[in-house]
C-alpha positions as CSV (number, residue, x, y, z in Angstrom):
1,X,42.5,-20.5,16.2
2,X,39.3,-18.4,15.4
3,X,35.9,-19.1,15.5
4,X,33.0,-16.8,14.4
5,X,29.1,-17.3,15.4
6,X,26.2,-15.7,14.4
7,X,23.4,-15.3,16.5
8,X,25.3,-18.0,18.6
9,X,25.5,-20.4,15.6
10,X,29.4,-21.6,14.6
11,X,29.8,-20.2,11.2
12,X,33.5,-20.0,10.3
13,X,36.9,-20.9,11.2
14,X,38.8,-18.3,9.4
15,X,41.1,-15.2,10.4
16,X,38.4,-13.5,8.2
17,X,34.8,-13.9,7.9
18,X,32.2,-12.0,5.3
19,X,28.7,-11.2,6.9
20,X,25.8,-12.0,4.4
21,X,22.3,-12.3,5.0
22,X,19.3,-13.4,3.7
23,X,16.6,-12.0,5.9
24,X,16.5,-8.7,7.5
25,X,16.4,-8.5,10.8
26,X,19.3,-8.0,14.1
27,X,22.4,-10.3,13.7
28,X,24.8,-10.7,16.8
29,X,28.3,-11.2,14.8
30,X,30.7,-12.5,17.4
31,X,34.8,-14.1,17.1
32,X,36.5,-15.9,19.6
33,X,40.2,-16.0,19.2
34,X,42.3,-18.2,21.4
35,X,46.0,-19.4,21.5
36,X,48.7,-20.6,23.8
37,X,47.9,-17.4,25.9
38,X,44.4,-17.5,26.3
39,X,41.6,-16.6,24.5
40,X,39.7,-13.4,23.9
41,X,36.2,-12.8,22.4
42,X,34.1,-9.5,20.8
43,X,31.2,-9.2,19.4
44,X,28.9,-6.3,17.4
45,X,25.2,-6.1,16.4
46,X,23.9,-5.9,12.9
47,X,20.9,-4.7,11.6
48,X,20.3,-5.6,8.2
49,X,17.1,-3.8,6.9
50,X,15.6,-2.5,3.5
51,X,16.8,0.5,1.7
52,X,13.3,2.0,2.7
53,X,12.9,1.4,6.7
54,X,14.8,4.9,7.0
55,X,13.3,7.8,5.2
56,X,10.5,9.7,4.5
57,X,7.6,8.9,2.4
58,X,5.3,11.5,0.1
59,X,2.4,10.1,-1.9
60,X,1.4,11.9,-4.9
61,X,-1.9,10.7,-6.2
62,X,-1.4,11.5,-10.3
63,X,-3.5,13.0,-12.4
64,X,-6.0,10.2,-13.9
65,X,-3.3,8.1,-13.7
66,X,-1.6,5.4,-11.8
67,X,-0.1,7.1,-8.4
68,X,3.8,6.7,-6.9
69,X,5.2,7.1,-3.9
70,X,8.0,9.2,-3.6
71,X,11.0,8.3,-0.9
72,X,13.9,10.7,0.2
73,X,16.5,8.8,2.1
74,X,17.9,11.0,5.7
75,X,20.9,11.6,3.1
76,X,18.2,13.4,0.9
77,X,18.2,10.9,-2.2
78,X,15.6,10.9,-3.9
79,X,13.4,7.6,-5.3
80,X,11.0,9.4,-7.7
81,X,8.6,6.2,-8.1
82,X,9.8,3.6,-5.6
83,X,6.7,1.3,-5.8
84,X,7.9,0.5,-9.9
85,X,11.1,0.5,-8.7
86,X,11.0,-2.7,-6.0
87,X,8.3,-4.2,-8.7
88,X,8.1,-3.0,-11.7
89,X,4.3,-2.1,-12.2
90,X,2.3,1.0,-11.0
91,X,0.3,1.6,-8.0
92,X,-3.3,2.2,-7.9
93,X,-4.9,4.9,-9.5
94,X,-4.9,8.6,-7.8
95,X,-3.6,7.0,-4.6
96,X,-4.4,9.1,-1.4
97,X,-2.7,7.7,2.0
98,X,-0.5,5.0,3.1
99,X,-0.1,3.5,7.3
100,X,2.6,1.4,8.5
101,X,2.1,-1.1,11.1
102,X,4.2,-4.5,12.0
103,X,6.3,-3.7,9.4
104,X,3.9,-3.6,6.5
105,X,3.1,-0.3,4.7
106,X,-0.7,0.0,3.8
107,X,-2.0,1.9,0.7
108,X,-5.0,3.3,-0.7
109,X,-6.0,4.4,-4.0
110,X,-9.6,5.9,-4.8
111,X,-10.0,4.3,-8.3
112,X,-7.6,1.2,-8.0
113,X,-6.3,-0.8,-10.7
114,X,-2.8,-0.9,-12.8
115,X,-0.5,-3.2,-10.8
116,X,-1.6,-2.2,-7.4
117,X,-5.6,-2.0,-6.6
118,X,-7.9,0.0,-4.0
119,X,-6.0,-1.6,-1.0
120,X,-2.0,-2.6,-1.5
121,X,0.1,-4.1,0.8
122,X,3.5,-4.1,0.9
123,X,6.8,-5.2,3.1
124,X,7.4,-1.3,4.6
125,X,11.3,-1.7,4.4
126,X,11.6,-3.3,1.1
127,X,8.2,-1.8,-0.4
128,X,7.8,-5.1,-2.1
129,X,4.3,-6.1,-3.0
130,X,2.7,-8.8,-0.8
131,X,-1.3,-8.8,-1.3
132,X,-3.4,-6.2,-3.1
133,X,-6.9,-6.2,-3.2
134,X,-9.3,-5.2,-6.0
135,X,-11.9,-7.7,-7.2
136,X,-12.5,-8.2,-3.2
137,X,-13.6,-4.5,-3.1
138,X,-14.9,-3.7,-6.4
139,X,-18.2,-2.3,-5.4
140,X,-17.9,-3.0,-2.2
141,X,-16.1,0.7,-1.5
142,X,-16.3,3.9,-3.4
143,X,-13.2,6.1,-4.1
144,X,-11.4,5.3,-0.7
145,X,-9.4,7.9,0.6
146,X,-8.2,7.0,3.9
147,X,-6.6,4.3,5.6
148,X,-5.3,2.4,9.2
149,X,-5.1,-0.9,10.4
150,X,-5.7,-2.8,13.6
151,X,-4.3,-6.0,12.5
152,X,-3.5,-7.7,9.3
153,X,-7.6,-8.8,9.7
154,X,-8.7,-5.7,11.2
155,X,-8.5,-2.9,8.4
156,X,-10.1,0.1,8.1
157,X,-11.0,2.5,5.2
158,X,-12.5,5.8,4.6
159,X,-14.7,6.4,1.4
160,X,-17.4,8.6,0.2
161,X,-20.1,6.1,2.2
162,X,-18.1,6.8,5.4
163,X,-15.8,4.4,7.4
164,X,-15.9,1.2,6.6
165,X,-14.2,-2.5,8.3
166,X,-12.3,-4.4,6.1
167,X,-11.7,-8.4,7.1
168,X,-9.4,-9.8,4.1
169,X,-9.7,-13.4,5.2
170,X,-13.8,-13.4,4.8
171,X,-13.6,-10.2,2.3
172,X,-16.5,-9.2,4.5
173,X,-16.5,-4.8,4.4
174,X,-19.0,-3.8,6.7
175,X,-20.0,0.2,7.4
176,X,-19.7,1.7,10.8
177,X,-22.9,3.2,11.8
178,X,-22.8,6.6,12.8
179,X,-19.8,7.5,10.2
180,X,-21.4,8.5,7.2
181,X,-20.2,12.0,7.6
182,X,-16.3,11.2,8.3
183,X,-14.2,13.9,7.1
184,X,-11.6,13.1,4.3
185,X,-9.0,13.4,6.3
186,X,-6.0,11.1,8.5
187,X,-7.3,8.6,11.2
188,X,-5.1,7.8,13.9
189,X,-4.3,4.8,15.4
190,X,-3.9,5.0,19.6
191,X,-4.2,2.5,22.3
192,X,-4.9,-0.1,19.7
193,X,-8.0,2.0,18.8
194,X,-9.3,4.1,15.4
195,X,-10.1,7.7,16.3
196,X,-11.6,9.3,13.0
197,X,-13.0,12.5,12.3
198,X,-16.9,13.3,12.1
199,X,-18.4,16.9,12.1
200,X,-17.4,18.2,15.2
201,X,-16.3,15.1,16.7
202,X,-13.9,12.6,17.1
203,X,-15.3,9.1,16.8
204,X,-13.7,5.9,18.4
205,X,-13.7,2.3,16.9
206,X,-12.3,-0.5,18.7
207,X,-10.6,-3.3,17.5
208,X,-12.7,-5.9,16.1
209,X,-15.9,-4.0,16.4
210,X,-18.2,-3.0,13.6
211,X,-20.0,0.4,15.8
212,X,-18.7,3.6,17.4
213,X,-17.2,2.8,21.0
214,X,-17.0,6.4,22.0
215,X,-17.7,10.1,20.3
216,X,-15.7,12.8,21.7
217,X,-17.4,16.5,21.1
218,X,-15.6,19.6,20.2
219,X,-16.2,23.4,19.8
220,X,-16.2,23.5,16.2
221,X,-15.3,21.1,13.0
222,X,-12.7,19.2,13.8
223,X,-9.9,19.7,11.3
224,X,-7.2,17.2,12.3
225,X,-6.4,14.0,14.7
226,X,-2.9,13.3,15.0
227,X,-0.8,11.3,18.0
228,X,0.4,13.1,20.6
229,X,4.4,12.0,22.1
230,X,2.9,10.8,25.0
231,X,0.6,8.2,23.3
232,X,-2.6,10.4,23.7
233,X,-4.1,12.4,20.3
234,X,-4.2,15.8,19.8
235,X,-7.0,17.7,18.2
236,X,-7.7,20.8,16.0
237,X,-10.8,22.5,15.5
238,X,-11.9,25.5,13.4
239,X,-11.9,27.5,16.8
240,X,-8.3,27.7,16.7
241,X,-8.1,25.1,19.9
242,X,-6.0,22.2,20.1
243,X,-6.9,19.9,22.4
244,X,-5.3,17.0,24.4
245,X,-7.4,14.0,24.6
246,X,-6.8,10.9,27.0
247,X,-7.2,7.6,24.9
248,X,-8.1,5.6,27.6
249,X,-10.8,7.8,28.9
250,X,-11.3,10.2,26.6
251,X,-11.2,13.4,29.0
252,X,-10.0,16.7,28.5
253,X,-6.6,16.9,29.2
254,X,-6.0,20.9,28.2
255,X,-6.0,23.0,25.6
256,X,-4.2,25.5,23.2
257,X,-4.9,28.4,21.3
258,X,-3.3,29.8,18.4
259,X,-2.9,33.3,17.4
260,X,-6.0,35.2,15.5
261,X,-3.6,35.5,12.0
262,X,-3.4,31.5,12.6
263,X,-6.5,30.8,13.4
264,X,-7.6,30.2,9.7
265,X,-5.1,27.4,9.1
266,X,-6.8,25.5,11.6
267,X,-10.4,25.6,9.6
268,X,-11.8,22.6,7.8
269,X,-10.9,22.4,4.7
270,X,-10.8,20.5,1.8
271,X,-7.2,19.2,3.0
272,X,-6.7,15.7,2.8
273,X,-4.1,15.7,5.8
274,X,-4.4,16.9,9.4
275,X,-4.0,20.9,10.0
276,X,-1.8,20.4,12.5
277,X,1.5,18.1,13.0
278,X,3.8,17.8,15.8
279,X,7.4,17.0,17.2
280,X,7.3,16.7,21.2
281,X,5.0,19.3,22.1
282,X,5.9,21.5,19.2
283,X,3.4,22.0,16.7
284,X,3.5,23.3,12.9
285,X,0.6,24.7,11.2
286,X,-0.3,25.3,6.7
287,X,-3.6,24.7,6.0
288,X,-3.7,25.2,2.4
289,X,-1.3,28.3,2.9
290,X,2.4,29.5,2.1
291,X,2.6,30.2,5.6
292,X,3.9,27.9,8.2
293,X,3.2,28.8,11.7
294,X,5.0,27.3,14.8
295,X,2.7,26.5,18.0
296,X,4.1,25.1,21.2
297,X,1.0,23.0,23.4
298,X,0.3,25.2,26.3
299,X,2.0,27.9,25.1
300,X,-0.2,31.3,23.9
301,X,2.6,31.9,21.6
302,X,2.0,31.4,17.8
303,X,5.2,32.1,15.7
304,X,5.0,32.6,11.6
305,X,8.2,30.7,10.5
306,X,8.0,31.2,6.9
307,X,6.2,32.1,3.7
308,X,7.7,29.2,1.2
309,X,6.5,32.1,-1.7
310,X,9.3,34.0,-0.2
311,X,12.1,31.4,-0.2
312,X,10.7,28.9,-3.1
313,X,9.7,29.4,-6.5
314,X,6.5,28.5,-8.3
315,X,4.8,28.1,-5.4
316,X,1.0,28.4,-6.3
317,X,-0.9,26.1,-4.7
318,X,0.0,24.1,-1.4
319,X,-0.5,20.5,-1.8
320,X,-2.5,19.4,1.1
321,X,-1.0,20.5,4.7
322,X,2.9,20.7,5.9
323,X,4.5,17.8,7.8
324,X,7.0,18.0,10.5
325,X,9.3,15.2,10.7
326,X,9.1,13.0,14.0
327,X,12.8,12.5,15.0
328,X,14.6,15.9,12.8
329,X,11.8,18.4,13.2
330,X,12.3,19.6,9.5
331,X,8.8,20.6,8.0
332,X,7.9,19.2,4.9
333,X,5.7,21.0,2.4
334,X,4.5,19.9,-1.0
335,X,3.8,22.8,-3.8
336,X,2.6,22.5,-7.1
337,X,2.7,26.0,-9.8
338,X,-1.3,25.6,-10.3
339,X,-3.6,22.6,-11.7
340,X,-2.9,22.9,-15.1
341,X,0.6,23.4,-14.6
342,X,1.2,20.9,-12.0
343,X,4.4,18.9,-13.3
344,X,5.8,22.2,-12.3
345,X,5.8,21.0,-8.3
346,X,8.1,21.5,-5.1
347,X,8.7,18.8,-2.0
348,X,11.1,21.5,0.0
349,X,12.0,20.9,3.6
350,X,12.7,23.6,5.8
351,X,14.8,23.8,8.7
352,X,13.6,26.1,11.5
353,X,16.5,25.2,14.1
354,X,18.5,28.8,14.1
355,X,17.2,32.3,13.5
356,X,16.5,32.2,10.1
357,X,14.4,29.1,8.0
358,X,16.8,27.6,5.7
């Protein structure tokens, strides 16, 4: 005799039994076999998820034009315009950043419209469409650039004003005082709080709060905020420092400084991204250059690991800053051949584990 169960629940009596689901989600698939000897029992885990919960993600804003997010799978596939794809319209226009949190993929476009609007929200595994927002903030924000969220009714969006709250179940945007200057550039989410950038500061909203909880002072212009390993931020400035910050009580935990040659990466620039990005304690370094550099926190040691002009062609203008993946360390950076010419464009990854970048 055989019996199968999922998730404890008796759901066949066959020799063979075909898994299907509905939802995604972790499915305990177990058999129990039994005759006039005995019986014996195994069992596996499942997890079904959408083609999208594994991969990377690269937004490319357009050229006055709806924008696209492009997805390249671990096995390096390549979705050229997922979001018209999963359903069939196009994304806001000249979108700028997307955040994931609770499995829901938020994304901002500066001029809105077209099938997505200034705010979209969609399921982050399947990239389905679930709410979008564009009468609600018609007027209400201008060219937003930046976005995180606290909660589904605690969002948070950087325009030309400064950093603004977003409520979607009173449609109420209200303006943090005190962040009319915010770079355009990545918050971060940490400790269940906003850190954004401001001059030479680092400013800290808290959830549900409409005013600055806490401003964190640095040498010079801060020129990225990114999450550290260890679930504190670390911090750039135009000094060539990276700093550690605590997130509970916003000390000092140490600093870093790179080389003089990469020093200059680490200015404020027009760079929509963070200047620096990090696996473990390793840190990677563009600016707006060809060059990547390599920086390890606490170390005084400053590697250049490559000039993409030397391995890559029609690489004219860097696209924002590089981006190390998380989990592979490969660095990610996006080129385009020059503004008029910029269908002609590179995403190369490069792989900086043996002696020479590949």
């Amino acid at each position: 005799d055989w019996v199968w169960f999922v998730n404890g629940e008796k759901v066949g009596t066959d020799s063979v039994y075909t898994f299907k689901a509905e939802k995604l989600g972790d499915y305990n698939v177990a058999i129990l076999a039994s005759n006039t000897n005995g019986e014996a029992y195994a069992s596996t885990m499942i997890e079904v998820h959408g083609t999208y919960k594994y991969g990377t993600f690269v937004i490319s804003e357009g050229s006055r034009s709806p924008g696209t997010i492009v997805f390249i799978s671990p096995k390096g596939e390549v979705i050229d315009n997922a979001y018209y794809v999963e359903n069939g319209g196009e994304l806001g226009g000249a979108t700028q950043d997307l955040f994931i949190k609770d499995n829901k993929m938020y994304i901002v476009s500066q001029n809105g419209g077209y099938d997505g609007g200034f705010l979209t929200i969609l399921n982050a595994e399947t990239l389905k469409r679930e709410r979008k927002f564009q009468e609600e903030l018609d007027g209400e924000v201008s060219m937003p650039t930046h976005v995180v969220a606290l909660g589904e009714d605690d969002i948070y969006l950087r325009d030309n004003n400064g950093v603004k709250r977003f409520q979607p179940s009173t449609g109420k945007v209200t303006l943090i005082e005190g962040t009319e200057r915010a770079r355009k550039n990545t918050m971060v989410v940490a400790d269940g709080k906003v850190f954004a950038t401001v001059g030479t500061s680092v400013v800290v909203i808290e959830a549900g709060k409409d005013e600055i909880a806490n401003t964190i002072e640095f040498e010079d212009r801060v020129s990225g905020v990114i999450k550290a390993s260890d679930g504190n931020i670390l911090v750039s400035d135009g000094s060539g420092n990276i700093t550690k910050v605590d997130v509970k009580t916003y000390t000092k935990l140490g600093s870093s400084k790179v080389s003089d040659k990469a020093k200059s990466v680490l200015s404020a620039s027009f760079a929509a991204a963070p200047s620096i990005t990090a696996k473990g304690d390793t840190l990677y370094m563009s600016g707006l250059s060809s060059k990547i550099y390599r920086h390890v926190f606490g170390s005084d040691r400053t590697e250049l690991m490559v000039d993409a002009k030397d391995m890559v062609d029609n690489v004219g203008i860097i696209y924002n800053t590089c981006a190390v993946h998380p989990i592979t360390g490969e660095v990610y950076l996006n080129s385009i051949k020059g503004y008029s010419d910029y269908k002609t464009n590179n995403i190369t990854v490069f792989d900086f584990s043996s002696d020479e970048p590949k």
